[in-house]
Backbone as JSON, one array per atom type, in Angstrom:
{
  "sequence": "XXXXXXXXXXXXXXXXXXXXXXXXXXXXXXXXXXXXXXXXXXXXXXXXXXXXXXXXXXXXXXXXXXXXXXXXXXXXXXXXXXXXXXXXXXXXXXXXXXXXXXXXXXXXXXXXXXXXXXXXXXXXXXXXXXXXXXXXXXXXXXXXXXXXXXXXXXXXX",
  "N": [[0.82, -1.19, 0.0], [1.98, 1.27, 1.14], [3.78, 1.6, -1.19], [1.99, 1.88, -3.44], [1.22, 4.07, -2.8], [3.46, 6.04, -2.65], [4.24, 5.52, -5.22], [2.1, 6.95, -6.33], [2.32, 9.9, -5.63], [4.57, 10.22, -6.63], [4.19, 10.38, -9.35], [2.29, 12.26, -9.95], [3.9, 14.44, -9.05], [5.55, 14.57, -11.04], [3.91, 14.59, -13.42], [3.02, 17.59, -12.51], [5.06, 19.12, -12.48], [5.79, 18.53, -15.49], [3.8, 19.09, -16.92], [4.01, 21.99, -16.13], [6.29, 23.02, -17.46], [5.25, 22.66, -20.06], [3.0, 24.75, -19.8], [4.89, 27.11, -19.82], [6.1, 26.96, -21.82], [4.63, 27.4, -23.94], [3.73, 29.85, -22.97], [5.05, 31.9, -23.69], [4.41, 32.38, -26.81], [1.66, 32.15, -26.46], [1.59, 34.8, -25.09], [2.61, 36.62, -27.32], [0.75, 36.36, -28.83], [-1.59, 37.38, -27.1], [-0.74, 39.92, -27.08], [-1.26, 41.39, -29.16], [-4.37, 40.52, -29.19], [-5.01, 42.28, -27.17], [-4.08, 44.93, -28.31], [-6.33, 44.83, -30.23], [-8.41, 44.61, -29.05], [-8.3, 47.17, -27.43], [-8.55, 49.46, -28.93], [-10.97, 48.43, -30.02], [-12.64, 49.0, -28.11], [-12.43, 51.76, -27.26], [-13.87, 52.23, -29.38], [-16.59, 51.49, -28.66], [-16.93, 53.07, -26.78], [-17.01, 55.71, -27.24], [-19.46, 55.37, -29.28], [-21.04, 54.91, -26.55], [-20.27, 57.61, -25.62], [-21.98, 59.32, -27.31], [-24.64, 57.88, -26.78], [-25.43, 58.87, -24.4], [-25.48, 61.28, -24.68], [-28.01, 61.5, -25.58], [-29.89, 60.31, -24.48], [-29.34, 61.69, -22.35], [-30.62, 64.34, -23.15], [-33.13, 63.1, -24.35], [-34.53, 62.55, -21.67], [-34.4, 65.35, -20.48], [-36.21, 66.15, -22.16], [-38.7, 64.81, -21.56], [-39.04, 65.05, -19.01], [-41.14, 66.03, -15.92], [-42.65, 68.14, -13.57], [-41.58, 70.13, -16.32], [-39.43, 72.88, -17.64], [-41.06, 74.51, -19.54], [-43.67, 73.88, -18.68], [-43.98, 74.62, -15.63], [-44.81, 73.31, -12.7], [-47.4, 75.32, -11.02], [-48.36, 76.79, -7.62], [-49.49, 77.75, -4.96], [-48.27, 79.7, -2.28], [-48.86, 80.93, 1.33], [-48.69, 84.41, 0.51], [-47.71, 84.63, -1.33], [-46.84, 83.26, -4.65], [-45.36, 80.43, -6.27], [-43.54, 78.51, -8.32], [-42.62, 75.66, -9.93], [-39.79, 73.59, -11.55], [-38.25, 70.6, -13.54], [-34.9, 69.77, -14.5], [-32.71, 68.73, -16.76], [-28.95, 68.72, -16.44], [-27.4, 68.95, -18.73], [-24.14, 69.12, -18.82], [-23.6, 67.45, -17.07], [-22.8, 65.08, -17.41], [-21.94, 61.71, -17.22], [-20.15, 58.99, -18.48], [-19.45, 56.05, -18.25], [-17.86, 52.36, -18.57], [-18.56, 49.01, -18.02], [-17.56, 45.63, -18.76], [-19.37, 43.05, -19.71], [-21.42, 40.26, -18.67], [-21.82, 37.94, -20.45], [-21.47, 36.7, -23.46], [-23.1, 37.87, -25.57], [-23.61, 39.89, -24.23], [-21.16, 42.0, -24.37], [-20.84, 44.63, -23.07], [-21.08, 46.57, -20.66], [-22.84, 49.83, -20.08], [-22.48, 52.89, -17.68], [-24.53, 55.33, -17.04], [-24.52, 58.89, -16.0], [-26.33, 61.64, -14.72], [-26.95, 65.04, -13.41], [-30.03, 65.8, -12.59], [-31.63, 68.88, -11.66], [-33.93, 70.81, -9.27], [-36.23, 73.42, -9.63], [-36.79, 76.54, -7.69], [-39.02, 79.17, -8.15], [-40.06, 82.22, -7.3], [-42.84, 84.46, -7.45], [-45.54, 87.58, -7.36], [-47.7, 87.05, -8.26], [-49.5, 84.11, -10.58], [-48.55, 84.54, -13.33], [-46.09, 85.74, -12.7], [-44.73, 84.23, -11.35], [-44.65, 82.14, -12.99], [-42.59, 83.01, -15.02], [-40.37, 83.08, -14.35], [-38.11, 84.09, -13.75], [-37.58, 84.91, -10.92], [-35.86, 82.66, -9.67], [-34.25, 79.34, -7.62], [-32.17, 76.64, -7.43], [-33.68, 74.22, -5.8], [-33.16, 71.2, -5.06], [-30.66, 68.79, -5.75], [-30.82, 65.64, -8.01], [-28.85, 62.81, -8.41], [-28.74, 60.83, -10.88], [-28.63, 57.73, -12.37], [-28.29, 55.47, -14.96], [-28.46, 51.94, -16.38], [-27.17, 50.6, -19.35], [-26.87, 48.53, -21.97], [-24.4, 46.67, -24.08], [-24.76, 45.47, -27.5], [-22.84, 44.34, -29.06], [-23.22, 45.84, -31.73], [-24.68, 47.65, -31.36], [-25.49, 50.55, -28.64], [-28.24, 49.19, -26.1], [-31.1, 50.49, -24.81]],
  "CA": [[0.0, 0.0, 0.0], [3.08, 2.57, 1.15], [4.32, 1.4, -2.84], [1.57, 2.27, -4.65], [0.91, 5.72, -2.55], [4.74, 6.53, -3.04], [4.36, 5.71, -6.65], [1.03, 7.87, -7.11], [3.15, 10.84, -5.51], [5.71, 10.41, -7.64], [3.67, 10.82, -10.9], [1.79, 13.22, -9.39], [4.76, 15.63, -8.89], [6.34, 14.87, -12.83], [2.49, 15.45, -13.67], [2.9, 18.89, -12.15], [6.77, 19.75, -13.45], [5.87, 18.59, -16.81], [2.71, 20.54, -16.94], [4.73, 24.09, -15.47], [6.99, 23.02, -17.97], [4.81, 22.89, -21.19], [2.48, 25.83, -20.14], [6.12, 28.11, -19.82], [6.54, 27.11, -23.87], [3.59, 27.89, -24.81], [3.18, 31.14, -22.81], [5.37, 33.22, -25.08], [3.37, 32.54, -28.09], [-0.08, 33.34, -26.28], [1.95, 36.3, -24.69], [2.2, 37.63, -27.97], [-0.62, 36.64, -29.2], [-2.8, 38.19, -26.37], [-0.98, 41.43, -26.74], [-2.06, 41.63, -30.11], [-5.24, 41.12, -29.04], [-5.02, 43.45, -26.28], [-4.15, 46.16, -29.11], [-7.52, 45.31, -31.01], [-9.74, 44.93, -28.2], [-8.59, 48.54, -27.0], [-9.03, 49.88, -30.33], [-12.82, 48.19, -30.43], [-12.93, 49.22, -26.48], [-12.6, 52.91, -27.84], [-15.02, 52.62, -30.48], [-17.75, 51.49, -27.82], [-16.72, 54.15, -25.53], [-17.12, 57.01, -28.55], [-20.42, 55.35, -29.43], [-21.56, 54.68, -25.32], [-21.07, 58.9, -25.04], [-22.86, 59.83, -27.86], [-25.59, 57.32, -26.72], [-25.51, 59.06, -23.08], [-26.08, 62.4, -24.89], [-28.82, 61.46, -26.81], [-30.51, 59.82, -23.68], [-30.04, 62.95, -21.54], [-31.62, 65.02, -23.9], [-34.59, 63.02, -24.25], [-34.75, 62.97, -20.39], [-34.6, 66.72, -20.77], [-37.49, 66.48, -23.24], [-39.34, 64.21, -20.68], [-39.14, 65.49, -17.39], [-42.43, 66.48, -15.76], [-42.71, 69.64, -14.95], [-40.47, 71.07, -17.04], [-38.97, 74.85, -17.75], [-42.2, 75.24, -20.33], [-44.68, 73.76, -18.12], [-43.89, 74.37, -14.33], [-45.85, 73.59, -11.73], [-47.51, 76.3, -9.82], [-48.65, 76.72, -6.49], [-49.85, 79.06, -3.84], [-47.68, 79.62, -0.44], [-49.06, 82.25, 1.96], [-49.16, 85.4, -0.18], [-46.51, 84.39, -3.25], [-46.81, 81.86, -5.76], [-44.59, 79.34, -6.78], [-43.9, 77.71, -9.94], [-41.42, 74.58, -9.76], [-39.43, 72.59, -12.62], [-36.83, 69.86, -13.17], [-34.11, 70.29, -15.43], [-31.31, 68.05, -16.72], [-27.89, 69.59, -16.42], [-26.47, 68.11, -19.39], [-23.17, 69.74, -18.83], [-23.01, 67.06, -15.89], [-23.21, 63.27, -18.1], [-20.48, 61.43, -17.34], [-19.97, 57.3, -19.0], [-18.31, 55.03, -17.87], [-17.86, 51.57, -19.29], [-17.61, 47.9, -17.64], [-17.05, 44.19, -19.39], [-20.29, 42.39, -19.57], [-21.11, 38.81, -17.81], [-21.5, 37.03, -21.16], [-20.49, 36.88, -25.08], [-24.11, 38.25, -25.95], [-24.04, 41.24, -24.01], [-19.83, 42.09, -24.02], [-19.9, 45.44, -22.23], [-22.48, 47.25, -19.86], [-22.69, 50.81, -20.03], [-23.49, 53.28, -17.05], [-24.67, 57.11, -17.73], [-24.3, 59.15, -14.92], [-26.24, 63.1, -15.13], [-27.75, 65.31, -12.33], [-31.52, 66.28, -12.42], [-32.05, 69.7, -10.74], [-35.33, 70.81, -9.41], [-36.12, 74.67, -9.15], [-38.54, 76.67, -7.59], [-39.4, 80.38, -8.97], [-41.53, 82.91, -6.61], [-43.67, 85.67, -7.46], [-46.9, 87.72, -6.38], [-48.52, 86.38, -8.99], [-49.25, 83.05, -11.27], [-47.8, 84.91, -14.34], [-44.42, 86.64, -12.05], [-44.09, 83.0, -11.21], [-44.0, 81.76, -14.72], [-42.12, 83.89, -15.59], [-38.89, 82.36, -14.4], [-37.05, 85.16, -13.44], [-36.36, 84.65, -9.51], [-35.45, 81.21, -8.75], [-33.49, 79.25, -7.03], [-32.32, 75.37, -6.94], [-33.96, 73.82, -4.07], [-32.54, 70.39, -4.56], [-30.34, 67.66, -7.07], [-31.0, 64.4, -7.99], [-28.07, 62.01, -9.35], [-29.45, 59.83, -11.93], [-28.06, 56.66, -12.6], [-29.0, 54.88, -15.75], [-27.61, 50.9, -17.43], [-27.77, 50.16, -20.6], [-26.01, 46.93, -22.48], [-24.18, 46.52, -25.8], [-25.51, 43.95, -28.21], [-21.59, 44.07, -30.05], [-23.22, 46.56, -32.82], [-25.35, 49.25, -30.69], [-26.14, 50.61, -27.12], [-29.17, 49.0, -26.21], [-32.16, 51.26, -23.46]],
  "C": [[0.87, 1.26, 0.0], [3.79, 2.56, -0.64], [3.39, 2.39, -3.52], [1.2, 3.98, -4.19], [2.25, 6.47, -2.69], [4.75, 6.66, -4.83], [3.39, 7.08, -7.33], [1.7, 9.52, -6.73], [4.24, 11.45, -6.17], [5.13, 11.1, -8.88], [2.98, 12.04, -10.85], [2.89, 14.43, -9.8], [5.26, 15.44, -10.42], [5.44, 15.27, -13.56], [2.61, 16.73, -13.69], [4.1, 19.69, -12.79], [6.32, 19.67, -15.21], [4.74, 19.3, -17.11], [3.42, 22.03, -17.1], [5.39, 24.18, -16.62], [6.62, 23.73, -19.75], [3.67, 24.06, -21.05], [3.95, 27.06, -20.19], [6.75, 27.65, -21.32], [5.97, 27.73, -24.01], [3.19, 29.64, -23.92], [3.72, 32.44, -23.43], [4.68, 33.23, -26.01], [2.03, 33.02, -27.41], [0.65, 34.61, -25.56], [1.88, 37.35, -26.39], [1.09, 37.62, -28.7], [-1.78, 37.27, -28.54], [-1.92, 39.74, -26.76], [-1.2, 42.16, -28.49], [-3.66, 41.42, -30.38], [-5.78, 41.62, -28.09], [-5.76, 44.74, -27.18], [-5.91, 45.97, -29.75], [-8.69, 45.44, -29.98], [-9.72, 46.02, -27.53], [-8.93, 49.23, -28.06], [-10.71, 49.92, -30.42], [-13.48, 49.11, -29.2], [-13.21, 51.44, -26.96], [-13.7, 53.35, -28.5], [-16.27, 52.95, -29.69], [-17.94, 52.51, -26.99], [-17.62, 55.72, -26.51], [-18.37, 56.98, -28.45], [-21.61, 55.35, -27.64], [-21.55, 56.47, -24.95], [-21.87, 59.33, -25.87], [-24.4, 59.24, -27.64], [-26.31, 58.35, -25.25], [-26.13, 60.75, -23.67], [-27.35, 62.35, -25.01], [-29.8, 60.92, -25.55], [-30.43, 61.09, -22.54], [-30.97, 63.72, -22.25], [-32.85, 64.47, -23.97], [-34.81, 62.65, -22.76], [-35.05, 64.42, -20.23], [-36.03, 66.91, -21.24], [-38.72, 66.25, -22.67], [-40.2, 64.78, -19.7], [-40.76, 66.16, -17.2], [-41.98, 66.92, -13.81], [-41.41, 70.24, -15.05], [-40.84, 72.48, -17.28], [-40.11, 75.26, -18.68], [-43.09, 75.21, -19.65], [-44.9, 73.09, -16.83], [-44.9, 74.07, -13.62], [-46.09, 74.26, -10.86], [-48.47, 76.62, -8.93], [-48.63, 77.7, -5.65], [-49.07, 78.74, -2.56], [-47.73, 80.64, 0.0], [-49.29, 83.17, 0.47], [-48.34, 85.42, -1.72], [-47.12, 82.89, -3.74], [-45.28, 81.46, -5.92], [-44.4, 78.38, -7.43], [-42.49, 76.64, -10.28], [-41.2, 73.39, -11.22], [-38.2, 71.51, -12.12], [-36.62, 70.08, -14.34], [-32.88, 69.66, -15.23], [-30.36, 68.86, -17.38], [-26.97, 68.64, -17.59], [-25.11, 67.94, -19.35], [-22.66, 68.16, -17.49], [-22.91, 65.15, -16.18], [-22.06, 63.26, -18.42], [-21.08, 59.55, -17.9], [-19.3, 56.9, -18.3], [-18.48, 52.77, -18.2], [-18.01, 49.68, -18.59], [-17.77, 46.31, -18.86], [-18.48, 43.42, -18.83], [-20.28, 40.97, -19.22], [-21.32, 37.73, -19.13], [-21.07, 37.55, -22.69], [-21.86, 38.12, -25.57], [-24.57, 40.16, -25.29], [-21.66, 41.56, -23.45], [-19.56, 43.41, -23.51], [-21.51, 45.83, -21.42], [-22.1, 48.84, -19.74], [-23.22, 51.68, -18.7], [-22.93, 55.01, -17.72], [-25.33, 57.73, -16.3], [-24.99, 61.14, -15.2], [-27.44, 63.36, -13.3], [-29.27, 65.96, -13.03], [-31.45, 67.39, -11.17], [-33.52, 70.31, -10.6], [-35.3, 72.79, -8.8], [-37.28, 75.24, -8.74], [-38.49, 78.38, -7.81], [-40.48, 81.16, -8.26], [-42.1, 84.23, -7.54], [-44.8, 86.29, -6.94], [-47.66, 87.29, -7.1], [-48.28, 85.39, -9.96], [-48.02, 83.34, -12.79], [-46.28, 85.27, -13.69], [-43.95, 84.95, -11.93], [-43.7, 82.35, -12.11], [-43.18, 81.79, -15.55], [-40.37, 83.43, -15.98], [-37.12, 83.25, -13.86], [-36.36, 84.99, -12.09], [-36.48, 83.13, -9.37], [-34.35, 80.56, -8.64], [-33.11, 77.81, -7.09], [-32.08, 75.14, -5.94], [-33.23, 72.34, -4.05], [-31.67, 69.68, -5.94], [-30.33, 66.49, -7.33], [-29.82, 63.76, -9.09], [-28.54, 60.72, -10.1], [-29.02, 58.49, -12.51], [-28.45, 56.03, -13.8], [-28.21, 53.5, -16.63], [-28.02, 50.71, -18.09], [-26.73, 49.29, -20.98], [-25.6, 47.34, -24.04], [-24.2, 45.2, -26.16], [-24.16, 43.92, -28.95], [-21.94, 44.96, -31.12], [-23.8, 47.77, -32.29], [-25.48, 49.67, -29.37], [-27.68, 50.01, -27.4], [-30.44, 49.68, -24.72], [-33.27, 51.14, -23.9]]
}
């Protein structure tokens, strides 16, 4: 019994040397072969990025377009002797991307889009002064979070 568990130890360990042995051939060739496709998958990694902000624009804006109530058609409200006429309003100036590596082949990256939503409120003595837009102030900001997936040819929301 001490034989054949000495023997299986044995093979065991030339198992393991000759293994170390033949992945340390072969890891120069996939060394350069991964860093050639390093170079193209940053290259593609770029492309997605290019197309993931112009997608992030194009999705604030119609958030912008959205929003309820918006800068055309606030909502307004009586407090004590002033009115008050309140919107939200995306700060486009504030859409940031950012990119990660998706969990399978079918969806290969995940996108997130990152913008603030501010909400304002506008007094006057009357419904029209309030409308108007002239005094106000932002009362608060909301950070917006939004994922969307790439199908390998488009953003998908």
């Amino acid at each position: 019994m001490k034989t054949i568990k000495a023997c299986a130890l044995l093979c065991s360990c030339l198992l393991a040397f000759s293994g170390c042995a033949a992945s340390d051939n072969g890891s120069a060739a996939s060394s350069a072969r991964g860093g050639a496709e390093t170079a193209a998958t940053s290259e593609a990694q770029s492309d997605v990025k290019v197309k993931l902000d112009q997608t992030a624009q194009k999705l604030a804006a119609m958030a912008a377009r959205t929003v309820v109530p918006s800068k055309s058609k606030p909502k307004v409200s009586r407090h004590g002797k002033q009115y008050v006429a309140t919107y939200t309003d995306v700060d486009m100036q504030s859409v940031r991307t950012s990119m990660r590596p998706g969990q399978s082949a079918r969806v290969p990256y995940v996108g997130i889009i990152e913008y603030l939503e501010n909400t304002y409120e506008c007094t006057g003595a009357t419904r029209a002064e309030a409308r108007s837009l002239k005094n106000c102030t932002a009362t608060k900001g909301r950070q917006v979070k939004e994922l969307i997936s790439y199908d390998g040819k488009k953003w998908q929301y």
